[in-house]
C-alpha positions as CSV (number, residue, x, y, z in Angstrom):
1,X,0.0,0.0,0.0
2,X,1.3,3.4,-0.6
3,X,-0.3,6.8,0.4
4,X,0.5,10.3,1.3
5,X,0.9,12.1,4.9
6,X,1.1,15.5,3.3
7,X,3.5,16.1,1.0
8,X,5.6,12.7,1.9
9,X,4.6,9.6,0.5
10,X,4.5,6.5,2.9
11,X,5.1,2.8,1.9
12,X,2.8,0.2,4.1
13,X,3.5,-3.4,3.9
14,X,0.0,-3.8,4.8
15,X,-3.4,-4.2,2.9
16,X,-5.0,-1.8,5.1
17,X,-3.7,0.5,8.2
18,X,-5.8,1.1,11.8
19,X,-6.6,4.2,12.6
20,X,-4.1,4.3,15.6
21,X,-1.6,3.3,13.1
22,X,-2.4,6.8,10.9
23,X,-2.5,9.0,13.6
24,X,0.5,7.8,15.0
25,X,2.5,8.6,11.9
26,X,0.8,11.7,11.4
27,X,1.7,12.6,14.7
28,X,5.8,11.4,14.3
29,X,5.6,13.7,11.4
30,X,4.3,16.6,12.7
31,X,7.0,16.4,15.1
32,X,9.6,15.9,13.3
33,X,8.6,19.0,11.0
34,X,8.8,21.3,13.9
35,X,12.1,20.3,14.5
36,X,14.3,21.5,11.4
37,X,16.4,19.1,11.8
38,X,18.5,17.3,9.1
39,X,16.4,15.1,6.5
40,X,18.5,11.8,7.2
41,X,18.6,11.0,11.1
42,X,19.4,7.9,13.0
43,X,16.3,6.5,14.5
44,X,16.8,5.1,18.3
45,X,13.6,2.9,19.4
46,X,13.3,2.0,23.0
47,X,11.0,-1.1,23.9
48,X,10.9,-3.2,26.9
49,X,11.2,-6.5,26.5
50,X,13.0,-8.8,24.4
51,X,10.2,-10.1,22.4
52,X,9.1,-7.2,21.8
53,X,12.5,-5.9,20.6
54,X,12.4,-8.7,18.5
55,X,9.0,-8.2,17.1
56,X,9.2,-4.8,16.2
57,X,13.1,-5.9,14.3
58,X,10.8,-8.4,12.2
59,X,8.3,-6.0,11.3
60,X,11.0,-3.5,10.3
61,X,12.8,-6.6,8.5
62,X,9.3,-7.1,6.6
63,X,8.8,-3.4,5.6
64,X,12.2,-2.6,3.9
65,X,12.1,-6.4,2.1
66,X,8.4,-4.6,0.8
67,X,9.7,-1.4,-0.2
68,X,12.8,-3.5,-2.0
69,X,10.3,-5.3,-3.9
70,X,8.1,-1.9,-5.0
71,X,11.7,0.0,-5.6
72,X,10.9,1.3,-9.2
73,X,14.3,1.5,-10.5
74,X,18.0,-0.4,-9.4
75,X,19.0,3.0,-7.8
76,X,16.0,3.0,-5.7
77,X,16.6,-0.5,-4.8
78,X,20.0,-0.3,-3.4
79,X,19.1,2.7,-1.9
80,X,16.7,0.4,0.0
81,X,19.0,-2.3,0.2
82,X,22.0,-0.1,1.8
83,X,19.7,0.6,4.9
84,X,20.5,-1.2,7.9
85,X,18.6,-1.4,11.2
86,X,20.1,-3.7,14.5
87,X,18.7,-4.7,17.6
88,X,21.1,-4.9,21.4
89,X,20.3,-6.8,23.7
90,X,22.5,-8.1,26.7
91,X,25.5,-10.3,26.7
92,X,23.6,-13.1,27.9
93,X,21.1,-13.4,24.9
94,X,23.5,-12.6,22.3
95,X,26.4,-14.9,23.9
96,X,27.5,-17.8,21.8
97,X,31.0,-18.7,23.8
98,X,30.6,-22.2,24.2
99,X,31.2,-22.0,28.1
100,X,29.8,-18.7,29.2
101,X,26.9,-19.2,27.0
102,X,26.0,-21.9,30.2
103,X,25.5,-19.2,32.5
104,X,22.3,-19.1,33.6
105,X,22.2,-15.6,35.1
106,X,23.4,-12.2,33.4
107,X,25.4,-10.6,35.8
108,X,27.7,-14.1,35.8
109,X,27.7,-13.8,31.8
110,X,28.5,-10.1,31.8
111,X,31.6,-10.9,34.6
112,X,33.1,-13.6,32.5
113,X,32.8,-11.9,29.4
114,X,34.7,-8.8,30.8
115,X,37.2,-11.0,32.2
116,X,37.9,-12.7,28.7
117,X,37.6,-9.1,26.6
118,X,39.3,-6.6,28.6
119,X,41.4,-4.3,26.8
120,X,44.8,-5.1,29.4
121,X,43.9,-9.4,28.6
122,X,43.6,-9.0,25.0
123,X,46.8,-6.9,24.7
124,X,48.5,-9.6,27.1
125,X,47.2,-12.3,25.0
126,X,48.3,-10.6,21.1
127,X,51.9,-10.0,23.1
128,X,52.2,-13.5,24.9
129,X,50.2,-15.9,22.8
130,X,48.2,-18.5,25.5
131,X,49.8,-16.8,28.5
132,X,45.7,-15.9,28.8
133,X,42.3,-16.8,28.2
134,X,40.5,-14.5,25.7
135,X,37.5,-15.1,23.6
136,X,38.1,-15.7,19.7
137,X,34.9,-14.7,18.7
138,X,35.2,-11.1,20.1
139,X,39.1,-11.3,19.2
140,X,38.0,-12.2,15.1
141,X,35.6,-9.1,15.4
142,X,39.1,-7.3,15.1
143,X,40.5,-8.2,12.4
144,X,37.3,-7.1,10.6
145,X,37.1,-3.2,9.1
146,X,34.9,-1.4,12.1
147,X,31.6,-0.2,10.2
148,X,31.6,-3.6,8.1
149,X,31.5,-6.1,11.3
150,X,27.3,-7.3,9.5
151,X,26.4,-6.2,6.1
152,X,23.8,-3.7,5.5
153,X,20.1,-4.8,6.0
154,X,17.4,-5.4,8.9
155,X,19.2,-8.0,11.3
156,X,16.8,-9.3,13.8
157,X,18.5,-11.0,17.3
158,X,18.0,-14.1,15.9
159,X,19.8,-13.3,12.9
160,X,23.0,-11.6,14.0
161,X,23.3,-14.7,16.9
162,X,23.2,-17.3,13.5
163,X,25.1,-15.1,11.6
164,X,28.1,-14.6,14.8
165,X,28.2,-18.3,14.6
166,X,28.3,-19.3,10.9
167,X,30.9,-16.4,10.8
168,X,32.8,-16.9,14.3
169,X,32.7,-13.6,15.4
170,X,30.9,-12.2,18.6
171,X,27.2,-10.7,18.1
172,X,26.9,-8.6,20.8
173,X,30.3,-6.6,20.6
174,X,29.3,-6.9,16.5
175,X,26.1,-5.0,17.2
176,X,27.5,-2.6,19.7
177,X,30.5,-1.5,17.3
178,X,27.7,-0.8,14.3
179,X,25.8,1.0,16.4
180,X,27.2,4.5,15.0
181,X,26.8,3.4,11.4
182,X,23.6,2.1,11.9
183,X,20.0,4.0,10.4
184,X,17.5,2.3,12.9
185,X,18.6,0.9,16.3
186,X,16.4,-0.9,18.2
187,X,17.3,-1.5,22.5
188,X,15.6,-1.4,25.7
189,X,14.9,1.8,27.4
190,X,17.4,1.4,30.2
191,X,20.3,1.4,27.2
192,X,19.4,5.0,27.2
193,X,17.2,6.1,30.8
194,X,20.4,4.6,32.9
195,X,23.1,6.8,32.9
196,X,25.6,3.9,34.1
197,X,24.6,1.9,30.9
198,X,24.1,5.0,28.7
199,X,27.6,6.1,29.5
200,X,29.0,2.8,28.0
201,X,26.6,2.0,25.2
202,X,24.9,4.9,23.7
203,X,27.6,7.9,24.3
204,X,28.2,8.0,20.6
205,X,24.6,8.2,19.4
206,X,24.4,11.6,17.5
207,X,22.7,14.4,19.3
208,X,19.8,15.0,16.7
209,X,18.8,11.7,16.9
210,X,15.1,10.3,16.6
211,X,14.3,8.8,20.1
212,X,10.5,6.6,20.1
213,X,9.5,5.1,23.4
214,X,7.4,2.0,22.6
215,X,4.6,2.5,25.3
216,X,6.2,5.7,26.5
217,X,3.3,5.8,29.6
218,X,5.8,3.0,31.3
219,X,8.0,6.2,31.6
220,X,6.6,7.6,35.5
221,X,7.1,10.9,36.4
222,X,8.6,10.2,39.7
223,X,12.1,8.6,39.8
224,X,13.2,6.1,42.1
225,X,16.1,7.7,44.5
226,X,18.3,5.8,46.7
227,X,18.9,8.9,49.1
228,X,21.4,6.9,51.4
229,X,23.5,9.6,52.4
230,X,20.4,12.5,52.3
231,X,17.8,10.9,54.1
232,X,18.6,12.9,57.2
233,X,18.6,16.3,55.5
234,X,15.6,18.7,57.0
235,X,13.3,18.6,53.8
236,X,13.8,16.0,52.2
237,X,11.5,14.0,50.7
238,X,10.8,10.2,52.4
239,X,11.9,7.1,49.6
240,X,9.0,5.4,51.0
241,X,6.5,8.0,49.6
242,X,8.2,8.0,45.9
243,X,8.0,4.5,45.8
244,X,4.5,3.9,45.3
245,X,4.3,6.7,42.4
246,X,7.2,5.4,40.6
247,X,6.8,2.8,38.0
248,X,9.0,-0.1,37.2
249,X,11.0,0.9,34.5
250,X,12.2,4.3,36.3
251,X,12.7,1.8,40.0
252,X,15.2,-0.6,37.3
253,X,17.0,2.5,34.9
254,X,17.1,5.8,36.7
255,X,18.0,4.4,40.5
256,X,20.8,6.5,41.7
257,X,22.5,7.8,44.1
258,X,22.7,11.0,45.1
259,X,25.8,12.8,46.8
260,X,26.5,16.0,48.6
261,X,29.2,16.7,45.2
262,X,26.5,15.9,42.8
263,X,23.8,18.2,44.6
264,X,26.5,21.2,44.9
265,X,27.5,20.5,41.5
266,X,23.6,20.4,40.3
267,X,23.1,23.7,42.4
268,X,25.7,25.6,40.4
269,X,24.7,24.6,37.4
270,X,20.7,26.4,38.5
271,X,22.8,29.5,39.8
272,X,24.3,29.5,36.3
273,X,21.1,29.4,34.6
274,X,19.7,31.6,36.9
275,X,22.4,34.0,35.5
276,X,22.2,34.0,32.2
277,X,17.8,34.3,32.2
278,X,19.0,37.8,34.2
279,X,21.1,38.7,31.3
């Protein structure tokens, strides 16, 4: 199906399109024209789950493979074909070192796997062959041209974990390296609510980015903050009331904790501001 939101035309890998559907493009494009931005962004979706990262990779999977086939001329078609989108998830689903891979719980996996890709154990290990443990398949990842680790296209989960083994190289650390050259990327909201995580994995996302929530109403208003060193402080606000108004996603992605440096440094920062509205 194709059709027209204004002046842009829309391709639909559907026979017909819900309502909800419609106004939810209209919407995303009324937003994104009141942005003058640059035409070509890098589109960030955040979902919840794993299934549901997964389903919305396959749907994305199923709408370039339809706008391939309705390409009206080669140029259009590789155009289509050069698009890429990935999906991260953790270490543990996207593990496929034949020991670690056992683990049953994540944090386990995630410890192991630091222990056998370290930067100071894979220098040892390229100086002193053997002296160490490391893992080939992230160790073959570089020997590979960084921005050609997958070829372009729509790689669900399931695909870049067959395509790490048919290939020997590491899925995860495949997925996290094409994240900068990627077009769509797909993750879980804490990749980019958590600061800890968001520090490690999504520091090089460009700053004009498009960021979709999937089921943004799982985002609470009230944050979950482990006030262990403020809880004494005249005025403060009890934990025990914000926990019943937070929701889950903001208890597991934006717990921190807070510090008498962090508040100072926060303070100046308002007293800055303050300054420059004055001006």
């Amino acid at each position: 199906m194709k059709f027209f939101i204004d002046d842009l035309p829309i391709v639909f890998p559907y026979d017909r399109i819900y309502p909800e559907q419609y106004a939810y493009m209209c919407d995303l494009k009324r937003t994104l024209d009141a942005g003058f931005f640059p035409t070509k962004r890098k589109l960030i979706y955040c979902s919840r789950t794993v299934p549901e990262i997964e389903k919305a990779l396959s749907e994305l999977k199923r709408l370039m493979e339809y706008r391939i086939s309705t390409a009206e001329t080669a140029e259009q078609k590789q155009k289509e074909r050069s698009f890429m989108g990935l999906g991260l998830t953790s270490r543990k689903n996207l593990c496929i070192h034949p020991e670690v891979s056992k683990e049953k719980k994540g944090k386990v996996v995630d410890a192991r796997c630091r222990d056998l890709t370290n930067s100071a154990v894979c220098e040892k290990a390229r100086n002193d062959p053997g002296s160490v443990e490391v893992c080939d398949f992230h160790e073959n990842l570089g020997r590979l041209e960084p921005g050609n680790l997958l070829p372009s296209g729509i790689w669900t989960l399931a695909d870049v974990l067959q395509y790490g083994r048919d290939k020997g190289v590491c899925p995860y650390f495949a997925v996290r390296r094409m994240m900068p050259f990627v077009d769509v990327i797909i993750y879980s909201f804490h990749y980019l609510l958590d600061p800890k995580v968001a520090e490690q994995v999504s520091k090089e996302m460009s700053k004009d980015a498009i960021v979709v929530f999937d089921e943004a109403h799982n985002i609470g208003m009230f944050f979950n903050l482990r006030l262990s060193t403020l809880q004494n402080m005249p005025g403060m606000i009890e934990p025990s009331y914000l926990l019943p108004c937070a929701d889950n996603v903001c208890i597991e992605s934006l717990s921190i904790d807070l510090t008498r440096p962090m508040l100072d440094s926060a303070a100046r920062s308002v007293n800055k501001l303050a300054d420059k509205i004055d001006e």
